[in-house]
C-alpha positions, 0 to 999 in steps of 0.5 A: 374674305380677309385679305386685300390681295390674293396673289401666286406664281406659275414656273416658266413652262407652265400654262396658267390655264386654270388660273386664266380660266377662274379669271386670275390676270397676269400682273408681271413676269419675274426672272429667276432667281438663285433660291431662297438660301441665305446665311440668316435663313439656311434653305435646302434646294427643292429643284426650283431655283433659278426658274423664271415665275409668272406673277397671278393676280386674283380678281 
């Protein structure tokens, strides 16, 4: 297909059902973070800051 590893994130509150249920596994849980904003690359804040993440593997 392309590509040699498939990977996305849940937020914490999220279940992760459809993604459990098309057979993804759960590689690691991340802990928040404070944003993506940093003085190279200036980020506005989209309300997904400091949220723990789920880490999803593809099979």
């Amino acid at each position: 297909m392309g590509y040699s590893r498939l990977i996305t994130y849940t937020q914490d509150g999220e279940s992760g059902a459809s993604l459990r249920g098309a057979g993804w596994r759960i590689i690691a849980q991340r802990p928040p973070r404070g944003g993506w904003h940093c003085a190279s690359r200036p980020r506005t804040p989209r309300g997904t800051e400091n949220v723990a993440r789920t880490l999803w593997e593809a099979p």
